[in-house]
C-alpha positions as CSV (number, residue, x, y, z in Angstrom):
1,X,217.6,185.7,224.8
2,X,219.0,188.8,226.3
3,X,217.5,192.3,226.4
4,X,218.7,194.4,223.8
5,X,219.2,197.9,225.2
6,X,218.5,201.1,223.1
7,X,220.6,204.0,222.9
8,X,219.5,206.1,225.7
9,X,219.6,203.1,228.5
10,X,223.2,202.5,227.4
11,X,223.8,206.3,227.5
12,X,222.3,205.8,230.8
13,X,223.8,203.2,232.5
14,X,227.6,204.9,231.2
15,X,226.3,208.1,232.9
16,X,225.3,205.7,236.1
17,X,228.9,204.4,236.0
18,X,230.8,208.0,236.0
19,X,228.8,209.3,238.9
20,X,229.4,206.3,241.4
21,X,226.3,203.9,240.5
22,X,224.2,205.5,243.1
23,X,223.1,208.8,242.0
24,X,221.0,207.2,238.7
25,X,217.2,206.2,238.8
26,X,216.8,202.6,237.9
27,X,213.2,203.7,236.6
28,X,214.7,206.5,234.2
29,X,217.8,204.2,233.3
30,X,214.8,201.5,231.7
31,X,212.1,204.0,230.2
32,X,212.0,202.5,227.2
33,X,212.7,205.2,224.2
34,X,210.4,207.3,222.3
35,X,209.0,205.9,219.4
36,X,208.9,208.0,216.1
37,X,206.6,207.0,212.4
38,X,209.1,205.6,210.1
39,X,209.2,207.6,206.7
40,X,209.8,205.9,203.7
41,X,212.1,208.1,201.5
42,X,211.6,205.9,198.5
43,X,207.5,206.9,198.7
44,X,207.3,210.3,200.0
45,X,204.6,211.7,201.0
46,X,201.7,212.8,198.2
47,X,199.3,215.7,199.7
48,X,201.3,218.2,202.5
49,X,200.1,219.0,205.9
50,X,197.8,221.6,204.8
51,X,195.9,219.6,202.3
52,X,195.7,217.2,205.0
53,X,194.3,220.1,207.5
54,X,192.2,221.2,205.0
55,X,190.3,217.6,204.8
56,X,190.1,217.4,208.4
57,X,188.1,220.5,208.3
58,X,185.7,219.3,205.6
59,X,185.0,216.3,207.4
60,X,184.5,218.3,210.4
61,X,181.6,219.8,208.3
62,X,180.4,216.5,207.2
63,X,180.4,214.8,210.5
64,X,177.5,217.7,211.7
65,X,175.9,217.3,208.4
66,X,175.4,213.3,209.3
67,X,175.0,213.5,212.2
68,X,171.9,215.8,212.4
69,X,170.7,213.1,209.6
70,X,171.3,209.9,211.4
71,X,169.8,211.4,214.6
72,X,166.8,211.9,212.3
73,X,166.6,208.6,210.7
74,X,167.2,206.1,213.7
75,X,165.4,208.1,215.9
76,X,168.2,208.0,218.9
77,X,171.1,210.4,220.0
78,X,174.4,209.7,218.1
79,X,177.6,211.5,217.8
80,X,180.4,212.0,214.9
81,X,183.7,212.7,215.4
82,X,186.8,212.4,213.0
83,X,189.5,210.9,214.7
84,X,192.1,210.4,212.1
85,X,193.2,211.7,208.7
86,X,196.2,209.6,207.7
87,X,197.7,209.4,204.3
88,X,198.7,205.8,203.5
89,X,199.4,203.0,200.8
90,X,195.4,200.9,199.7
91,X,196.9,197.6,200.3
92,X,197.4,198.9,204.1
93,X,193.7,199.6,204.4
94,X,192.5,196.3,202.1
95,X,194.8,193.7,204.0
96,X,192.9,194.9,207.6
97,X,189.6,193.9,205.9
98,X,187.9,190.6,206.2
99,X,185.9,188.4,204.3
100,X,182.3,189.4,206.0
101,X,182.9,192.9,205.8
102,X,181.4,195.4,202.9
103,X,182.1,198.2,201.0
104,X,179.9,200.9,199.7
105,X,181.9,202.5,196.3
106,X,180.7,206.2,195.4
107,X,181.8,208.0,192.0
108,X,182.7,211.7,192.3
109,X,182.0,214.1,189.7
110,X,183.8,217.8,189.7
111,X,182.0,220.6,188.5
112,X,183.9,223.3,187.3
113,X,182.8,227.1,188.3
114,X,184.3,228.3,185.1
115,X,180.9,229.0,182.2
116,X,182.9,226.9,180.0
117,X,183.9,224.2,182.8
118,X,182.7,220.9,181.5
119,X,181.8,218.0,184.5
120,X,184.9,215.4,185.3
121,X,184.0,212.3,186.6
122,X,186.7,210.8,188.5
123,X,187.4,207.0,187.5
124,X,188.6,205.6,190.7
125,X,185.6,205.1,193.0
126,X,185.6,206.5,196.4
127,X,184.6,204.0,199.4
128,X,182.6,204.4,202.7
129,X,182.9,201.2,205.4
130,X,181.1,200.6,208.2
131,X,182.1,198.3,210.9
132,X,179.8,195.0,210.9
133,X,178.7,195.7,214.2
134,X,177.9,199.9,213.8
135,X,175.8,198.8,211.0
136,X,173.8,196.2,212.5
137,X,173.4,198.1,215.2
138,X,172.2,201.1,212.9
139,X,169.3,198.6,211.0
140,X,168.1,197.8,214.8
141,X,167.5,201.2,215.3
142,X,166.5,202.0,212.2
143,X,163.6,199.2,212.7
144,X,162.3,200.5,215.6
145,X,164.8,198.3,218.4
146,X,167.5,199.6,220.9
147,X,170.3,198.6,219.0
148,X,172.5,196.6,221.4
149,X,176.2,197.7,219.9
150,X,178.2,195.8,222.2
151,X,176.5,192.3,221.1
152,X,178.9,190.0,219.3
153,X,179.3,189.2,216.1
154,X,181.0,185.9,214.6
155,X,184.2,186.7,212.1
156,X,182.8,186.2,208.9
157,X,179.4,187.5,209.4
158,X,177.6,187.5,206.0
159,X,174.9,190.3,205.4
160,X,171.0,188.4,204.6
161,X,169.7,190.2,201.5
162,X,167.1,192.1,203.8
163,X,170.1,194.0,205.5
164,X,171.8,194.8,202.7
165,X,168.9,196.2,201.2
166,X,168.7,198.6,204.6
167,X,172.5,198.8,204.4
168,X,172.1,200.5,200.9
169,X,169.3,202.7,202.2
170,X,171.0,204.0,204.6
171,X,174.2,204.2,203.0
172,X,173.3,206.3,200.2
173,X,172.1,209.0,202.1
174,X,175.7,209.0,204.1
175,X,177.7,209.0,200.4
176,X,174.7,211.9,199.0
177,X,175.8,214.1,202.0
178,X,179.6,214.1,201.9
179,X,179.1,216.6,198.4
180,X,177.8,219.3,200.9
181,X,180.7,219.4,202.9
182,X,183.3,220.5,200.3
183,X,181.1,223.8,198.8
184,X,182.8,226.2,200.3
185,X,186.0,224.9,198.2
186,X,184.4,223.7,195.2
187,X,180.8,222.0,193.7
188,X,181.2,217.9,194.0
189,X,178.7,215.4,193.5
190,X,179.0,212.1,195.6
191,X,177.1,209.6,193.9
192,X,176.6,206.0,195.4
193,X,177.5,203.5,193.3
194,X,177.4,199.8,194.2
195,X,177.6,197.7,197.3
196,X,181.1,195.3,197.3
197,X,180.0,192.6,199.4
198,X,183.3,190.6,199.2
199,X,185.9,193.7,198.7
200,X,188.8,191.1,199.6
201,X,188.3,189.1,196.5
202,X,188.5,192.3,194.2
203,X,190.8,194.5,193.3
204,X,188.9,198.3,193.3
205,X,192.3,200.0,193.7
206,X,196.2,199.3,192.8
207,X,197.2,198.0,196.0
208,X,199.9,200.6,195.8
209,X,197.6,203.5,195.0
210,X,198.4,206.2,197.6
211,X,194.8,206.9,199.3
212,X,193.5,209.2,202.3
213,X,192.4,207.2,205.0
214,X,189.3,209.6,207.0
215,X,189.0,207.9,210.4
216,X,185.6,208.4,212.3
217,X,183.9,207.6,215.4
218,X,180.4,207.2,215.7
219,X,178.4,207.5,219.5
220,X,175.8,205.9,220.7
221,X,174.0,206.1,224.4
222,X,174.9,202.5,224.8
223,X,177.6,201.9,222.5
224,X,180.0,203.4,219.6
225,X,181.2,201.8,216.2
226,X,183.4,202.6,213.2
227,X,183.0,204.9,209.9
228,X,185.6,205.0,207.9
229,X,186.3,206.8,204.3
230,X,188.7,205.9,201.8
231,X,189.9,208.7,199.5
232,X,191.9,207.7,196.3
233,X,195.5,209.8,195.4
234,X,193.8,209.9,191.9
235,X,190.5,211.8,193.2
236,X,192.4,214.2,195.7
237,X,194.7,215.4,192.9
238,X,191.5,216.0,190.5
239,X,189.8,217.8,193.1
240,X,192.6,219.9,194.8
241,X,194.0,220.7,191.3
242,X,190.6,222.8,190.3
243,X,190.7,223.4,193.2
244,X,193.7,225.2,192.4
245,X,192.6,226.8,188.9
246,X,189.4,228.1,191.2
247,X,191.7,229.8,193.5
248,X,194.0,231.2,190.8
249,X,191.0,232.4,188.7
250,X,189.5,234.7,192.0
251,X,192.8,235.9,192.4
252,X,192.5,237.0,188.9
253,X,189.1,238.4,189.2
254,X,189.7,239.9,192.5
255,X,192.6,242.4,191.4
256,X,190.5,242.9,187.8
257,X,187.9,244.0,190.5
258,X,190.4,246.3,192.4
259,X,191.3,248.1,189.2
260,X,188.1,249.0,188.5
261,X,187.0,250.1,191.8
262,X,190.4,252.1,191.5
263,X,189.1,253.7,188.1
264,X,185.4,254.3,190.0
265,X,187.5,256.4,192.8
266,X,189.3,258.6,190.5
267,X,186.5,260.0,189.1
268,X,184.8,260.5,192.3
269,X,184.5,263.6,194.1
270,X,185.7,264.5,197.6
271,X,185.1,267.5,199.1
272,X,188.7,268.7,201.5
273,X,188.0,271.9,203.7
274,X,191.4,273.9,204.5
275,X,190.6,275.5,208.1
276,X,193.2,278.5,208.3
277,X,192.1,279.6,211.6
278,X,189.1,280.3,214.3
279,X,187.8,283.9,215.4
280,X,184.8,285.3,217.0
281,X,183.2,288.6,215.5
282,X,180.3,290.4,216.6
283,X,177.0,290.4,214.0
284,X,177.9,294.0,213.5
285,X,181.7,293.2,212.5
286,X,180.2,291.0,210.0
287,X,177.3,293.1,208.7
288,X,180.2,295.9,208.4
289,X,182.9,293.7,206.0
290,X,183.6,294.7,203.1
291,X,186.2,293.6,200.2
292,X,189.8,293.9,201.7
293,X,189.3,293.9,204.7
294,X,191.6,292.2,207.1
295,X,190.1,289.4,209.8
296,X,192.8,288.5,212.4
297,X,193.0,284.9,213.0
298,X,195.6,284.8,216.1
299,X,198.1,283.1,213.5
300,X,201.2,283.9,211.9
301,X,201.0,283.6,208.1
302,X,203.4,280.6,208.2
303,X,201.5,278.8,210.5
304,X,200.6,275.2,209.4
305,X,196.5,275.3,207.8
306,X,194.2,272.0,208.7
307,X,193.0,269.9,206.0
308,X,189.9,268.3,207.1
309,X,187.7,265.6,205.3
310,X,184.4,264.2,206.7
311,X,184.9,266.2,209.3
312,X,188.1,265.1,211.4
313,X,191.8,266.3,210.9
314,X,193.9,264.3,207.9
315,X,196.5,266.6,207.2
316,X,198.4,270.0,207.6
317,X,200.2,272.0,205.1
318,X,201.2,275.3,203.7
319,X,199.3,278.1,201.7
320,X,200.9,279.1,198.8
321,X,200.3,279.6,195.3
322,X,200.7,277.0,192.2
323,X,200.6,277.8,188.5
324,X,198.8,281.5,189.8
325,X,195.9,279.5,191.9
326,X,196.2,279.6,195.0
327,X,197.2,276.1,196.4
328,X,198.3,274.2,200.1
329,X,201.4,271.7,200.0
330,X,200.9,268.7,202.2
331,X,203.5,268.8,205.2
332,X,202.3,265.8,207.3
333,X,199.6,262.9,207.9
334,X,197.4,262.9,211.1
335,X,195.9,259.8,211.2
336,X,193.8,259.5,214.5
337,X,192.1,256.2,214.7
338,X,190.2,257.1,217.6
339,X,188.4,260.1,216.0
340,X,187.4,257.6,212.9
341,X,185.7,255.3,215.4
342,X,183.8,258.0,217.0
């Protein structure tokens, strides 16, 4: 069958052909053209980039958080890094799985920083997996071996009860830990659930559920291995829409907060010294003063007076008289930041 050429070699080769034939690469003429993610207009996208930034710096957190635990529980060197956040359909993640493989399901509950906030538990579960050979690897360790990552493992693999009782130990405190990572944004419990030792066979999602799909790499001194974690559409909108009323109800708070600090400044005192002018005098000059007496200050009577407060120069303005008191109108602002951060 013959090669079918893409748009750009054919643009190529025509370009190739108007110049002579000579002057073209033959290397450039067959690069083979820049591939681009297909977007499916009839399922747009769920969450926007920023809620999608905004995970991937949670699990940033998370990552040290587990990290610094793991290191302490198998008692060997290991580093977490999130590689991919992707937002995708379930049945995309379910149909990669395999029959050996398991799943550990958490439930989430939300709680509400509102007094009157009552807990929501989130109905879809959220689920951790951890590649066959990560976590065997992990129990070796965990028992006291070297935990040889790179050994093989047959497709299939079934867990003995014995490791999925360590699985589950050492699960829990992975799904326990992930609640940590969102306080900043708002108070969630990760609870572990179950263990899904056959998650092929059962359907924990509708396969068309929109999920977030946290990729993470896990490494070893002599090896790496897979985490992944698989966020429901249902839970993200639970948790990003309180997320939401939270933000709304500092905003709220913040500018009731503003006012008041507004109404503590009115009433507040602040002393403004009006400088009309410097002069030296003898001690006898000024032991000899008496009322009405005129001082000469170098300065014309229309010349502009300093207004000074704490000490450094905020405006200058004009002596006059208002409502028979003797007053200064403002002519102009000297702001000098360099005298403020003296």
């Amino acid at each position: 069958m013959a090669e079918v050429l893409s748009q750009s070699q054919i643009d190529a080769l025509l370009n190739s052909m108007l110049s002579g034939g000579d002057s073209g690469d033959k290397s450039e003429e067959m690069q083979p053209e820049k591939k681009y993610r297909k977007y499916d207009f009839t399922t747009p996208r769920k969450f926007t980039k920023d809620r999608l930034k905004m995970l991937n710096g949670i699990f940033d957190n998370y990552t040290r958080v587990i990290g610094s635990r793991l290191n302490a529980q198998l008692r060997t060197n290991c580093e977490i890094e999130v590689e991919t956040i992707e937002e995708q359909k379930f049945y995309e993640f379910n149909n990669a799985l395999t029959e050996g493989d398991v799943l550990a399901l958490a439930d989430v509950t939300i709680h509400p920083r509102a007094e009157d906030g009552e807990d929501i538990l989130t109905q879809d579960p959220v689920m951790v997996y951890l590649s066959t050979s990560t976590m065997l690897g992990m129990m070796d360790r965990m028992m006291g071996a070297e935990g040889e990552e790179e050994r093989s493992v047959p497709t299939g693999y079934s867990y003995t009860d014995l490791e999925l009782q360590l699985y589950e130990l050492l699960v829990k405190d992975v799904v326990n830990m992930m609640g940590v990572s969102w306080e900043n944004y708002i108070p969630l419990t990760f609870e572990y659930s179950r263990t899904e030792v056959n998650p092929t066979l059962v359907q924990l999602l509708n396969l068309d559920e929109t999920v977030v799909l946290v990729d993470m790499k896990i490494t070893f001194s002599n090896g790496d291995g897979r985490m992944s974690v698989v966020l429901p559409g249902s839970v993200l909108t639970s948790i990003f829409g309180e997320v939401n009323r939270e933000s709304m109800g500092r905003k709220v708070a913040s500018e009731d907060n503003s006012e008041e600090i507004f109404d503590k400044l009115r009433d507040s005192s602040l002393e403004i010294v009006a400088q009309l002018g410097d002069t030296q005098l003898s001690l006898s000059d000024i032991y000899h003063l008496n009322v009405g007496d005129v001082v000469d200050l170098g300065r014309s009577k229309d010349a502009p007076v300093f207004l000074e407060i704490g000490g450094y120069q905020w405006f200058t303005g004009r002596i006059g008289t208002h409502k028979k008191n003797m007053a200064i109108k403002i002519d102009e602002v000297c702001y000098w930041p360099e005298q403020r951060s003296e």
